[in-house]
MARFI-758248 format. One record per atom (N, C-alpha, C): y, x, z; atom name; chain. Coordinates in Angstrom, 2 decimals. Layout:
! MARFI-758248
<atom><y>Y</y><x>X</x><z>Z</z><atom>CA</atom><mol>A</mol></atom>
...
! end
This chain:
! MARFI-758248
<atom><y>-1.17</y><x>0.85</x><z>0.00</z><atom>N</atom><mol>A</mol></atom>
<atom><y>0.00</y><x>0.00</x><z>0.00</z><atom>CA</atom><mol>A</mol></atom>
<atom><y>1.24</y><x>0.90</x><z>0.00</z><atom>C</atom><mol>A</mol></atom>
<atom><y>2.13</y><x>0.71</x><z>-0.70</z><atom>N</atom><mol>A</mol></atom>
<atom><y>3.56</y><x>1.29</x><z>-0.95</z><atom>CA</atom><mol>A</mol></atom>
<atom><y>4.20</y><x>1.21</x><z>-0.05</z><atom>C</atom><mol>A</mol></atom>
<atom><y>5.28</y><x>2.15</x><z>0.56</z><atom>N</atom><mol>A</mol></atom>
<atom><y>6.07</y><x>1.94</x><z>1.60</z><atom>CA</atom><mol>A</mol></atom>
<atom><y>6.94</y><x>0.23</x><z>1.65</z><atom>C</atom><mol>A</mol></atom>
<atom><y>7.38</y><x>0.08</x><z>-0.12</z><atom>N</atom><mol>A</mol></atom>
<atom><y>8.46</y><x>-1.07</x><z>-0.13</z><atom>CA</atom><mol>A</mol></atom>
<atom><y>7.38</y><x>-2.15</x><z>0.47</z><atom>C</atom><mol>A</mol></atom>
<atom><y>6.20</y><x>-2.57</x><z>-0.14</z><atom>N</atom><mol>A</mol></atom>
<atom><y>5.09</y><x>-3.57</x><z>0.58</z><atom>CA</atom><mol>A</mol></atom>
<atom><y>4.90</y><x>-3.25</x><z>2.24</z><atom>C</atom><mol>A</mol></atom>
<atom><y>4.73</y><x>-2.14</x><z>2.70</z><atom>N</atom><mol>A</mol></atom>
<atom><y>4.22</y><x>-2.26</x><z>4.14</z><atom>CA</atom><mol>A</mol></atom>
<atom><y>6.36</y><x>-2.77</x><z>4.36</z><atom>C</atom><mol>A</mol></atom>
<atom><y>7.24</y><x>-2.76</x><z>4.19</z><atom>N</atom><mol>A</mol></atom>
<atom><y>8.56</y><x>-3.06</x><z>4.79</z><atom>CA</atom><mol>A</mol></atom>
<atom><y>8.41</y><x>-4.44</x><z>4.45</z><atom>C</atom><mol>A</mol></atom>
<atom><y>7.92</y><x>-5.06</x><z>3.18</z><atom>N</atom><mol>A</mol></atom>
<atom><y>7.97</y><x>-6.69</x><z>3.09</z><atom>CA</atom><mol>A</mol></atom>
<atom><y>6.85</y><x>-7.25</x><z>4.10</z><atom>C</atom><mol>A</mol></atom>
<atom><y>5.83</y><x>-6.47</x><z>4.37</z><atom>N</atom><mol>A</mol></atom>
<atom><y>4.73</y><x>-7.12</x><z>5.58</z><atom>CA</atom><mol>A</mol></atom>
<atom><y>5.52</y><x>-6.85</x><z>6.82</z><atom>C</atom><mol>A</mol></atom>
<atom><y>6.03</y><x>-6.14</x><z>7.27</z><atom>N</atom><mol>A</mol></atom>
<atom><y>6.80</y><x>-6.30</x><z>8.13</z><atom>CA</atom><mol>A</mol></atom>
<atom><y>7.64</y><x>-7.16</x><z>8.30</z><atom>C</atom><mol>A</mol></atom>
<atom><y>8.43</y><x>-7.41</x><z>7.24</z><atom>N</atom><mol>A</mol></atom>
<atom><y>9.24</y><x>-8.68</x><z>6.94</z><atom>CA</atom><mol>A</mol></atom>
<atom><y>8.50</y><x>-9.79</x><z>7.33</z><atom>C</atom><mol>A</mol></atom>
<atom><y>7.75</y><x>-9.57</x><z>6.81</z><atom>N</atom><mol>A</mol></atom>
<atom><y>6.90</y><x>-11.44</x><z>6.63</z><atom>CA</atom><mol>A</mol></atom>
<atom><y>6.43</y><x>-11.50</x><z>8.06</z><atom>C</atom><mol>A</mol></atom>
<atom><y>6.05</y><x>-10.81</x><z>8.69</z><atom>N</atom><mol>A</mol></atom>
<atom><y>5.59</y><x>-10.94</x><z>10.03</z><atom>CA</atom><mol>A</mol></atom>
<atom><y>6.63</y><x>-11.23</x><z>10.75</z><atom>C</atom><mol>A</mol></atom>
<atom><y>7.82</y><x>-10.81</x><z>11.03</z><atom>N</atom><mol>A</mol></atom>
<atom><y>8.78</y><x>-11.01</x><z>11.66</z><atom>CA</atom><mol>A</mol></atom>
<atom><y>9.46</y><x>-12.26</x><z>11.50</z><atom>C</atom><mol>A</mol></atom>
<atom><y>9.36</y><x>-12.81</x><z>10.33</z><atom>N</atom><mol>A</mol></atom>
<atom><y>10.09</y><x>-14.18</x><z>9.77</z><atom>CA</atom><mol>A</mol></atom>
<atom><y>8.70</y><x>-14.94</x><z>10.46</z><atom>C</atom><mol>A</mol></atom>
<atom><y>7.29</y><x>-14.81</x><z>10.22</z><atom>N</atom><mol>A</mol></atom>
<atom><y>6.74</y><x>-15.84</x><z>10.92</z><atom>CA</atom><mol>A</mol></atom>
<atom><y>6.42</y><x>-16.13</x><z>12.56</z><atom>C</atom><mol>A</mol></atom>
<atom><y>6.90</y><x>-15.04</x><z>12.65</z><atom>N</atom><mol>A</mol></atom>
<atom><y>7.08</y><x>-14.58</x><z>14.09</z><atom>CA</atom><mol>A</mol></atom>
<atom><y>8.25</y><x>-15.97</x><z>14.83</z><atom>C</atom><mol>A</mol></atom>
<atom><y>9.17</y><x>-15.60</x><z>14.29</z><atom>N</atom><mol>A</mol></atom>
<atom><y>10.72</y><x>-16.22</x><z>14.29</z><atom>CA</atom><mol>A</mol></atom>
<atom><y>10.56</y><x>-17.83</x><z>14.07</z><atom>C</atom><mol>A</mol></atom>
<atom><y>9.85</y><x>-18.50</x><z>13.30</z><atom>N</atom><mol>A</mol></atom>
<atom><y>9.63</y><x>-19.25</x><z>12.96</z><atom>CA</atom><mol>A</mol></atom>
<atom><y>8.83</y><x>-20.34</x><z>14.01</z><atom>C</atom><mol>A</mol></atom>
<atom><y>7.54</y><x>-19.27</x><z>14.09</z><atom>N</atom><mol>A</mol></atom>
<atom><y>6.60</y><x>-19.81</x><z>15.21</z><atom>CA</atom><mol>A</mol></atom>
<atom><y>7.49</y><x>-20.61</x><z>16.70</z><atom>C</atom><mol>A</mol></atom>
<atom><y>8.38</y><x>-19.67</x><z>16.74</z><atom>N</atom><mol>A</mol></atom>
<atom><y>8.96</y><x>-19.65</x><z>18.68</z><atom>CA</atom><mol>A</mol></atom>
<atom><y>9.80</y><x>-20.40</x><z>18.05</z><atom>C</atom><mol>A</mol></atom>
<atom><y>10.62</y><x>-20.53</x><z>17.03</z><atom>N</atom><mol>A</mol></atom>
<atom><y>11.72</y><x>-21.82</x><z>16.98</z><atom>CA</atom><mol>A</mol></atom>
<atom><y>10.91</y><x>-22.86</x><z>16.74</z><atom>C</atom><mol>A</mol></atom>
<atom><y>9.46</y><x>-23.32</x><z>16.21</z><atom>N</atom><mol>A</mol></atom>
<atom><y>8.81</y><x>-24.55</x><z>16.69</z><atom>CA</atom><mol>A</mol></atom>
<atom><y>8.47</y><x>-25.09</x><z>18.09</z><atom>C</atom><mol>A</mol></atom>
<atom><y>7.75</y><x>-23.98</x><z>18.67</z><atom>N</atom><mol>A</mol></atom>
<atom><y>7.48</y><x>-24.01</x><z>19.99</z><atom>CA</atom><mol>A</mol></atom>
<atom><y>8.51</y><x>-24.38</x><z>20.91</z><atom>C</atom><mol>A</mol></atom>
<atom><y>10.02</y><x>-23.53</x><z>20.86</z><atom>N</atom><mol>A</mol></atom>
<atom><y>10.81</y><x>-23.85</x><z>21.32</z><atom>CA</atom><mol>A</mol></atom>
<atom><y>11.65</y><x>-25.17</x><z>21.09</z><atom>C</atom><mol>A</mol></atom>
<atom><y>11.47</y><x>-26.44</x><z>20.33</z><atom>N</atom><mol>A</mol></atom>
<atom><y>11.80</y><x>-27.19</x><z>19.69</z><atom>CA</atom><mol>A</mol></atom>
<atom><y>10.95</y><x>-28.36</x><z>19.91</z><atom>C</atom><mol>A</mol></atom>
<atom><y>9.73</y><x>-28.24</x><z>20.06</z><atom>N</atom><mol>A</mol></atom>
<atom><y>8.79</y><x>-28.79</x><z>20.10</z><atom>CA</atom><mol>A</mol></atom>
<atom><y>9.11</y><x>-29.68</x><z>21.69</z><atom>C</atom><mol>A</mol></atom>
<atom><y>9.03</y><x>-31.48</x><z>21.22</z><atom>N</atom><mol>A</mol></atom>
<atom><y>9.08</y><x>-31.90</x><z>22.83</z><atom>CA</atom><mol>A</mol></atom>
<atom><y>7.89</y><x>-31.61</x><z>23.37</z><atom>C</atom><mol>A</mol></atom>
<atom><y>8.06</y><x>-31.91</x><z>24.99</z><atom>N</atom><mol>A</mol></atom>
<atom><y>6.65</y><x>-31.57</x><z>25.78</z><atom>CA</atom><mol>A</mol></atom>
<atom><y>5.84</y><x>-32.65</x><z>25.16</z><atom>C</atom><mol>A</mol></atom>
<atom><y>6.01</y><x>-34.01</x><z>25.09</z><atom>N</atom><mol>A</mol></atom>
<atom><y>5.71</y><x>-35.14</x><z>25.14</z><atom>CA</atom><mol>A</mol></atom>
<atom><y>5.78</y><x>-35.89</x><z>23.41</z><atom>C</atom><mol>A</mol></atom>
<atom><y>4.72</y><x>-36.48</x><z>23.11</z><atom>N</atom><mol>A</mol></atom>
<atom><y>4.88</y><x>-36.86</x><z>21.65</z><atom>CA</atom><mol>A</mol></atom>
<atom><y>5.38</y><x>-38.39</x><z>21.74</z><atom>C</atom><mol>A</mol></atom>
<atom><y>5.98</y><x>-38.84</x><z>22.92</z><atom>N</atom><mol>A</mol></atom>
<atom><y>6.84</y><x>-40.14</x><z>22.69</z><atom>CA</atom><mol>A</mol></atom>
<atom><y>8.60</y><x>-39.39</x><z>22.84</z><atom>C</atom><mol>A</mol></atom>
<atom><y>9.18</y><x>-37.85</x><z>22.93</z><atom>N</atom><mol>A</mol></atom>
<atom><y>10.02</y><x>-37.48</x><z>22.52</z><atom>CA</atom><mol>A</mol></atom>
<atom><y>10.17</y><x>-37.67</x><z>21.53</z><atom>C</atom><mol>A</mol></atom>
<atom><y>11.70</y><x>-38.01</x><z>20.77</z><atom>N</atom><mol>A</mol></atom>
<atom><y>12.09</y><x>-37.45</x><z>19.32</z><atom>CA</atom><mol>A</mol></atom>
<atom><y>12.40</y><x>-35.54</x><z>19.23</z><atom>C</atom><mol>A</mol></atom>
<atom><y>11.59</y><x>-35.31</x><z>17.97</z><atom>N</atom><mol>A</mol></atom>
<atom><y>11.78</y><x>-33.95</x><z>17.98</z><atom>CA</atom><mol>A</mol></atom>
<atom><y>13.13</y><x>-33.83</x><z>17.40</z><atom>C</atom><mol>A</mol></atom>
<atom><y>14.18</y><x>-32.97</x><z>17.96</z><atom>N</atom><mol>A</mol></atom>
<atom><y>15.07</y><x>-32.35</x><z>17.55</z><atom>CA</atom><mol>A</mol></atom>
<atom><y>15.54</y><x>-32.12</x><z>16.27</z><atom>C</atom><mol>A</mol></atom>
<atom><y>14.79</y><x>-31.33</x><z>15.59</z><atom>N</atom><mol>A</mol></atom>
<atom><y>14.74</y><x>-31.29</x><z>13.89</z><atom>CA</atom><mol>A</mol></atom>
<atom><y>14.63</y><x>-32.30</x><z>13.30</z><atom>C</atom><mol>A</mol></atom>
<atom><y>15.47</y><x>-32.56</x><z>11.64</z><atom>N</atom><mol>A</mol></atom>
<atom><y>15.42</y><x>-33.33</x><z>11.14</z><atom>CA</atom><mol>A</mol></atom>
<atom><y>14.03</y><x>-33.33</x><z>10.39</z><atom>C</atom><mol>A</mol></atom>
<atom><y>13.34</y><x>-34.47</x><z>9.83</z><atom>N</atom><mol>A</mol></atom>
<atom><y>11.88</y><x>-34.55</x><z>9.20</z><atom>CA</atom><mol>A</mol></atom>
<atom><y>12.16</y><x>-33.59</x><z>7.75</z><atom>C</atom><mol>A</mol></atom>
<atom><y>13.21</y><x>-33.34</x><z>7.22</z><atom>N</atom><mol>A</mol></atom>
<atom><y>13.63</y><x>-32.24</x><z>6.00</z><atom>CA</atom><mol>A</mol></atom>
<atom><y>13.38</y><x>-31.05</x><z>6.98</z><atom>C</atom><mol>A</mol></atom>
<atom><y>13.81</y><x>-30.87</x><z>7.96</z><atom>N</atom><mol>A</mol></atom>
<atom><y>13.79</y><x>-29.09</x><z>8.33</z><atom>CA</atom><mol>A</mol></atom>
<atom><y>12.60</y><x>-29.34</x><z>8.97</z><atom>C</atom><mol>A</mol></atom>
<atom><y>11.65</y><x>-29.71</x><z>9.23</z><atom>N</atom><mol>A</mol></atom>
<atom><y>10.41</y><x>-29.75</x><z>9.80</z><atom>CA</atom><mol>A</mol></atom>
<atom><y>9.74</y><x>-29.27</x><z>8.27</z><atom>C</atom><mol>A</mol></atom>
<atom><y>10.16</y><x>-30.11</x><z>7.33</z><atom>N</atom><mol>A</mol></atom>
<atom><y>9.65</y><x>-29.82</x><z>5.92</z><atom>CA</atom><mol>A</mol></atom>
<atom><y>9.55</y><x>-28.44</x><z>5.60</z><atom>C</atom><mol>A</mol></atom>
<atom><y>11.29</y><x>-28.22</x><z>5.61</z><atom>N</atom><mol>A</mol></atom>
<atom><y>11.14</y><x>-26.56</x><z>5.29</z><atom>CA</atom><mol>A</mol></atom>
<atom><y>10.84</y><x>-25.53</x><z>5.86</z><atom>C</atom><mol>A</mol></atom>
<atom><y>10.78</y><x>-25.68</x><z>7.50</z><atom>N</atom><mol>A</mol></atom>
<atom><y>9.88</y><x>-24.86</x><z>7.77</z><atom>CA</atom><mol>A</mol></atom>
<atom><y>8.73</y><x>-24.83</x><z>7.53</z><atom>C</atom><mol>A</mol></atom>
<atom><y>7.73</y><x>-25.70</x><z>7.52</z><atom>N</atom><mol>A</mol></atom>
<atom><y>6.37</y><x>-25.60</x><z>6.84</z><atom>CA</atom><mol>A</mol></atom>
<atom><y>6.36</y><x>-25.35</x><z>5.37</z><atom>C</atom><mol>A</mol></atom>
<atom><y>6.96</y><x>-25.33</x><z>4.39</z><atom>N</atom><mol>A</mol></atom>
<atom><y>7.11</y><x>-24.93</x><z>3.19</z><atom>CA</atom><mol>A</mol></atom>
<atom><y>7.45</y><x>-23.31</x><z>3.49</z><atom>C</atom><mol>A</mol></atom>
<atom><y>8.60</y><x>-22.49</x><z>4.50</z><atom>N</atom><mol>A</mol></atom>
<atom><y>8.81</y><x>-21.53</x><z>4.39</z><atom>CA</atom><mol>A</mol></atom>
<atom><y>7.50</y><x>-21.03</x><z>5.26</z><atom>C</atom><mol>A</mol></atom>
<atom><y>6.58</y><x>-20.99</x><z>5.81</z><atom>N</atom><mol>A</mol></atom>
<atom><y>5.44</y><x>-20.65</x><z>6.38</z><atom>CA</atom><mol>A</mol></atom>
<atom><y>4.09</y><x>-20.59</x><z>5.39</z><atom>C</atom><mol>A</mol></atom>
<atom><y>4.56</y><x>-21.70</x><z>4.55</z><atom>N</atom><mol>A</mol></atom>
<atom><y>3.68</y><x>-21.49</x><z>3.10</z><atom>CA</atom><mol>A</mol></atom>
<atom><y>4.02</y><x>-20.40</x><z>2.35</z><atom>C</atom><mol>A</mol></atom>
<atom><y>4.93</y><x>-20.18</x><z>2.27</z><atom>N</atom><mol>A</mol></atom>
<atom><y>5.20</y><x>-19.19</x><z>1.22</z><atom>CA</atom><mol>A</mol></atom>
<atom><y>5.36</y><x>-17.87</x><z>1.69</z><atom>C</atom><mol>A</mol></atom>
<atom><y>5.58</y><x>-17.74</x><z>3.02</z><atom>N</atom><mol>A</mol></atom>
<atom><y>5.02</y><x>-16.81</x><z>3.71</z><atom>CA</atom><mol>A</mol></atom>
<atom><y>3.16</y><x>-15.97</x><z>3.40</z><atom>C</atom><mol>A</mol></atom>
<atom><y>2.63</y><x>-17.24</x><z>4.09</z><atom>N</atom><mol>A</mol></atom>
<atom><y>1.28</y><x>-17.34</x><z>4.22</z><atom>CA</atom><mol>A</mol></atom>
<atom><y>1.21</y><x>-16.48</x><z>2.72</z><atom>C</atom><mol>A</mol></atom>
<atom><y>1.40</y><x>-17.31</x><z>1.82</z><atom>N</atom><mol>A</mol></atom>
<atom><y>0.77</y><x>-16.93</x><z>0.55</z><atom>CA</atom><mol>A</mol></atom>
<atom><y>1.76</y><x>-15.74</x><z>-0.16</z><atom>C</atom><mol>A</mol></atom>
<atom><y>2.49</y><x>-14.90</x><z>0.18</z><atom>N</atom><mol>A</mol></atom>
<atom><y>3.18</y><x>-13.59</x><z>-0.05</z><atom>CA</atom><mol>A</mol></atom>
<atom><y>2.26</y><x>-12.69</x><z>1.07</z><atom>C</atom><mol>A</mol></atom>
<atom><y>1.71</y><x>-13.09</x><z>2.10</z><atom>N</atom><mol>A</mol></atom>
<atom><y>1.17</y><x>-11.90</x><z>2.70</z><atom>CA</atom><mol>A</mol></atom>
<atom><y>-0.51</y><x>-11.63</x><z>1.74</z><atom>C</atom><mol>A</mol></atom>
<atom><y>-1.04</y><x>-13.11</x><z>1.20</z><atom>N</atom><mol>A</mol></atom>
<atom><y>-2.09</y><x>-13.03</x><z>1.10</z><atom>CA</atom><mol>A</mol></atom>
<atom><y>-2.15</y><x>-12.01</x><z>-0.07</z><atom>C</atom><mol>A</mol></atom>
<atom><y>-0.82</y><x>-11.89</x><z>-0.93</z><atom>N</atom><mol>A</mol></atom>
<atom><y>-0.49</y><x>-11.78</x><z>-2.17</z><atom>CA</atom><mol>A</mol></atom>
<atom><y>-0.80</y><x>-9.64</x><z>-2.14</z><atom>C</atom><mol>A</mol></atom>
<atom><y>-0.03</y><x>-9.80</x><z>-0.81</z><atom>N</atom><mol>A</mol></atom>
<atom><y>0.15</y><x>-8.48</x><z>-0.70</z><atom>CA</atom><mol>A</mol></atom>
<atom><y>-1.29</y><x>-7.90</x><z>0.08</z><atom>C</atom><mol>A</mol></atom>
<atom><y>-2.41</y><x>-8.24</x><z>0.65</z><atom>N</atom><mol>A</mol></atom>
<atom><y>-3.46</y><x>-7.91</x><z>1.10</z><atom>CA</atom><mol>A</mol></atom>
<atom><y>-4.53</y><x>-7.89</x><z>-0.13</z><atom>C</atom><mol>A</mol></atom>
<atom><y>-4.15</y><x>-8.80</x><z>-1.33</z><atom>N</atom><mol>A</mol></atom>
<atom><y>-4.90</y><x>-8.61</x><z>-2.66</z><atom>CA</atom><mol>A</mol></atom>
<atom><y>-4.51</y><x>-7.35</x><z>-3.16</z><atom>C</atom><mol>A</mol></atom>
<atom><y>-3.15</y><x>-7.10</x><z>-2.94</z><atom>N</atom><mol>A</mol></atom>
<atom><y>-2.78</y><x>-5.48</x><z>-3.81</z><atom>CA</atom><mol>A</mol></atom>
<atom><y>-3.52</y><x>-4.47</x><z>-3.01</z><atom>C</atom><mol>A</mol></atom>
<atom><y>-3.66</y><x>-4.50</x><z>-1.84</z><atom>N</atom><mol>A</mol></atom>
<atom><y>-4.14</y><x>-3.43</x><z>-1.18</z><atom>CA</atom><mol>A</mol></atom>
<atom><y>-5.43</y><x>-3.36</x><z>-0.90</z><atom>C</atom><mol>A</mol></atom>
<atom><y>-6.04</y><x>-4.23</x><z>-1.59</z><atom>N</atom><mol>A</mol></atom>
<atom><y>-7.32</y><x>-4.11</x><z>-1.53</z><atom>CA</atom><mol>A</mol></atom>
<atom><y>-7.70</y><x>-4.79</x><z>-0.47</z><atom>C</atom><mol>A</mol></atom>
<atom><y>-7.32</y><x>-5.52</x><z>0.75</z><atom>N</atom><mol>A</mol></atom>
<atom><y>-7.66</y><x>-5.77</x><z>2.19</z><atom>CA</atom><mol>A</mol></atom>
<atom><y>-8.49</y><x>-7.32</x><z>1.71</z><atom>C</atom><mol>A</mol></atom>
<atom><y>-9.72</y><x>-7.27</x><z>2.49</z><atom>N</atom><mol>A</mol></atom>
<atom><y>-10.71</y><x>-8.72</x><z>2.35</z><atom>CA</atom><mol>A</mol></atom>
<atom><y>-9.60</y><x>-9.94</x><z>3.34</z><atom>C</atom><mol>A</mol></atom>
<atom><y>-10.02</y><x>-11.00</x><z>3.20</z><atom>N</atom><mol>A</mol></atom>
<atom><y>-9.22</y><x>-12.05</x><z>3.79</z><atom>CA</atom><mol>A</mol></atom>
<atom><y>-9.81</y><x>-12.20</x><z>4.92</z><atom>C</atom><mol>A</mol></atom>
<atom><y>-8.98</y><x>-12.33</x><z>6.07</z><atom>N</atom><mol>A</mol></atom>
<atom><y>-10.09</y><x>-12.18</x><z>7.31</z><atom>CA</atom><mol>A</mol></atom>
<atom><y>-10.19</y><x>-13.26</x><z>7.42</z><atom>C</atom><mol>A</mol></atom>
<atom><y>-11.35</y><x>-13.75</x><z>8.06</z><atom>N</atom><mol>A</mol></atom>
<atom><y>-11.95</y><x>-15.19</x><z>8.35</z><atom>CA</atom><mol>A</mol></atom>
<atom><y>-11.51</y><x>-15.12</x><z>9.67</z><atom>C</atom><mol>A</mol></atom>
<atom><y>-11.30</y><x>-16.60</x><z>10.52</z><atom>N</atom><mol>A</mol></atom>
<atom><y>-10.94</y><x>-16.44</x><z>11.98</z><atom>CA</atom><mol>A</mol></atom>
<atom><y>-12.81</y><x>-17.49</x><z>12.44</z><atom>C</atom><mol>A</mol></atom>
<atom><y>-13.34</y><x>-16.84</x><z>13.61</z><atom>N</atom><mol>A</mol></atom>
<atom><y>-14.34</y><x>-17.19</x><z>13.81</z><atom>CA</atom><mol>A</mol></atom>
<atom><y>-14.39</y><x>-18.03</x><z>15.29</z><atom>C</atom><mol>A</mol></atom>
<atom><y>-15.46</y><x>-18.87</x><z>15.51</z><atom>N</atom><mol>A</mol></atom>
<atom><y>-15.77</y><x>-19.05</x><z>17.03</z><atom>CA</atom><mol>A</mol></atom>
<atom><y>-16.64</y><x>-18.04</x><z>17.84</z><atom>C</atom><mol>A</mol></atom>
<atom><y>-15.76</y><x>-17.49</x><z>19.11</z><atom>N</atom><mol>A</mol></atom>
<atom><y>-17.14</y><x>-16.47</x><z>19.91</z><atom>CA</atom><mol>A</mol></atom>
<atom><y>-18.09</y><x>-16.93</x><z>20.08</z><atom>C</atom><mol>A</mol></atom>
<atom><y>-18.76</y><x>-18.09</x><z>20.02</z><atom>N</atom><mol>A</mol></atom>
<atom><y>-20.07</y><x>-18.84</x><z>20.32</z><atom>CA</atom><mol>A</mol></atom>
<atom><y>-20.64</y><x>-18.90</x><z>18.42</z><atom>C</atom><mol>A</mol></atom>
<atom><y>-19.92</y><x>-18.77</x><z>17.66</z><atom>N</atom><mol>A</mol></atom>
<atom><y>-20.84</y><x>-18.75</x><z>16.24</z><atom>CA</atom><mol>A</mol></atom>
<atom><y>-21.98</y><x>-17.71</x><z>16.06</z><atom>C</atom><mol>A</mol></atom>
<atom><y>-22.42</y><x>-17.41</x><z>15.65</z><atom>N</atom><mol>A</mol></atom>
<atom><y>-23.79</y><x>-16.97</x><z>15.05</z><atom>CA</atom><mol>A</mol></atom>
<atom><y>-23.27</y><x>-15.81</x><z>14.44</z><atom>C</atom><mol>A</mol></atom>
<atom><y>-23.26</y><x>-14.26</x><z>14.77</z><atom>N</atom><mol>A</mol></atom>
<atom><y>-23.11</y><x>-14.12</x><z>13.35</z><atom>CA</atom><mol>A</mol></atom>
<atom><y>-23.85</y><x>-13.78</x><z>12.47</z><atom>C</atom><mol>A</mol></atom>
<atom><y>-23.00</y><x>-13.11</x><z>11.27</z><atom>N</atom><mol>A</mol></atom>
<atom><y>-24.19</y><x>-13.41</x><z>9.91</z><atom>CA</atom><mol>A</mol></atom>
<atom><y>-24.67</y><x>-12.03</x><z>10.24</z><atom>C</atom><mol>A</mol></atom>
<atom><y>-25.02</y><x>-11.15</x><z>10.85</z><atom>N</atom><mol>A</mol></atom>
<atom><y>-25.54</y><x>-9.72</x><z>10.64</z><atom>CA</atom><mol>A</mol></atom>
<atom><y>-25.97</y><x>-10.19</x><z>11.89</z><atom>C</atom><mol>A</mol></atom>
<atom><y>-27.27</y><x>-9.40</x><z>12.75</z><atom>N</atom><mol>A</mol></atom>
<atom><y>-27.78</y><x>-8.86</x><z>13.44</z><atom>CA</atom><mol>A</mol></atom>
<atom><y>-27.82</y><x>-7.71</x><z>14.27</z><atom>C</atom><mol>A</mol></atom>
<atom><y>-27.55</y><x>-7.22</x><z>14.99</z><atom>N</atom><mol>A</mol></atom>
<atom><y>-27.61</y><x>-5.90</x><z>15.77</z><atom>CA</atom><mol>A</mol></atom>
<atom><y>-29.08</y><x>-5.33</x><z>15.91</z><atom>C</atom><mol>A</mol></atom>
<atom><y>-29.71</y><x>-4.65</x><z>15.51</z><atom>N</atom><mol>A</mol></atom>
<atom><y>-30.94</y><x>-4.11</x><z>16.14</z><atom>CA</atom><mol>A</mol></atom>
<atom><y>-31.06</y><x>-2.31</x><z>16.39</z><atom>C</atom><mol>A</mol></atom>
<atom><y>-31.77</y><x>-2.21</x><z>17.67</z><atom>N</atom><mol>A</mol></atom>
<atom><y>-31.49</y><x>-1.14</x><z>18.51</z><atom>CA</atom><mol>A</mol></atom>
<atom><y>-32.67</y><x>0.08</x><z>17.32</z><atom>C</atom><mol>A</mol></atom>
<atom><y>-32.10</y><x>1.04</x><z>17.67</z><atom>N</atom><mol>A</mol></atom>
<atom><y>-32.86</y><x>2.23</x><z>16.75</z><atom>CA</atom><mol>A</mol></atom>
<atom><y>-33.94</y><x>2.27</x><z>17.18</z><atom>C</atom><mol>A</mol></atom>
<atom><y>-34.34</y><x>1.98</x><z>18.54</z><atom>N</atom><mol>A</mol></atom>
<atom><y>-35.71</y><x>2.02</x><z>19.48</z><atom>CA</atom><mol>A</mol></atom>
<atom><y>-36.84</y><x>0.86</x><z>18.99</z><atom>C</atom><mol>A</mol></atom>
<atom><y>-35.94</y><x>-0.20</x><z>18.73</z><atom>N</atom><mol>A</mol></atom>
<atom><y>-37.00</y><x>-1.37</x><z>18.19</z><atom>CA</atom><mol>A</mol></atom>
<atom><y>-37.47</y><x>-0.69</x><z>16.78</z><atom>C</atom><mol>A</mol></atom>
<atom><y>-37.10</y><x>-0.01</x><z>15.69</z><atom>N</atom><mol>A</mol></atom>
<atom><y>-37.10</y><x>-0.01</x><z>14.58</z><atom>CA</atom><mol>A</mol></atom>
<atom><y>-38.48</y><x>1.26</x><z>15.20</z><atom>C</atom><mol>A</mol></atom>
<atom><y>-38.16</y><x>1.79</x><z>15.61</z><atom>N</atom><mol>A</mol></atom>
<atom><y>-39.38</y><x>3.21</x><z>15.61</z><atom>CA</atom><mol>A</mol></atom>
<atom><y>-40.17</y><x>2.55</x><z>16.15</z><atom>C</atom><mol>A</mol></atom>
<atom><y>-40.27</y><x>1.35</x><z>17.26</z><atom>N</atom><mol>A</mol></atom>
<atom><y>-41.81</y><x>0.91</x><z>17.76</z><atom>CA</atom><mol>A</mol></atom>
<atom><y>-42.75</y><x>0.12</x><z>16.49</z><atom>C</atom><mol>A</mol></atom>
<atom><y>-41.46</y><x>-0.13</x><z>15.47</z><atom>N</atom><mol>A</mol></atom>
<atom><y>-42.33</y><x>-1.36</x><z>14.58</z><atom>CA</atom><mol>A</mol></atom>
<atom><y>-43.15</y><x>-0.23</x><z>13.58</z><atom>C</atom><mol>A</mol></atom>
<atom><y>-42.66</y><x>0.57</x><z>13.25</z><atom>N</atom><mol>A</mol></atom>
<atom><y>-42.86</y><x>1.99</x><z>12.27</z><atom>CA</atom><mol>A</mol></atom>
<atom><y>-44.33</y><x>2.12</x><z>12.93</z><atom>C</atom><mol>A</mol></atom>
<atom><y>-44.46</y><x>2.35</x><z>14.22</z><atom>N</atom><mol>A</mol></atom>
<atom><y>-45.49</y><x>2.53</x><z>14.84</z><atom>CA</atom><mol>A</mol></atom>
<atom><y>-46.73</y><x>1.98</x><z>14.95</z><atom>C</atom><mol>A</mol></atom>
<atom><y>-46.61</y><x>0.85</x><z>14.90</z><atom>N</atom><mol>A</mol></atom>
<atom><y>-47.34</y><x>-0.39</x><z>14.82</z><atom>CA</atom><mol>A</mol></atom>
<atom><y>-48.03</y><x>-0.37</x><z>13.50</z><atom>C</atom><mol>A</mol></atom>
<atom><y>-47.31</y><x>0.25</x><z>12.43</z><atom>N</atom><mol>A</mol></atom>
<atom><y>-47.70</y><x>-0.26</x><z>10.72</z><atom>CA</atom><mol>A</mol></atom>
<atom><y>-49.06</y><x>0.75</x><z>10.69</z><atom>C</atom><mol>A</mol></atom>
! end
């Protein structure tokens, strides 16, 4: 990745950064509050979080980086761990 790309990932992180805490911060406790923001700037922030989203993804395709999946700690995963010790008893066995 090019210096100008790692300064726009920085960018983009920081804008969604910024973004995040002015929802949170905005956000009533209670969903019989009216939220603050108008239903247009609720819009554009989720439009500017899109286009976020999809400029970082843009820039992890240039650099070669896989898309990370977000997982549950209780899922399965798809690989196995097995100890070097099990593998030499089975060798043994044959």
């Amino acid at each position: 990745m090019t210096e100008d790309h790692n300064r726009e990932k920085d960018l983009l992180i920081v804008m969604r950064k910024v973004l995040a805490n002015i929802i949170k911060d905005t956000t009533p406790a209670h969903r019989d509050l009216k939220h603050p923001l108008s239903d247009n700037t609720i819009q554009d922030v989720r439009t500017c979080l899109g286009l976020i989203s999809n400029r970082e993804r843009e820039l992890a395709d240039i650099a070669g980086i896989q898309p990370e999946k977000p997982y549950y700690t209780d899922e399965k995963p798809s690989a196995e761990v097995v100890s070097i010790n099990k593998i030499s008893k089975l060798k043994k066995e044959d």
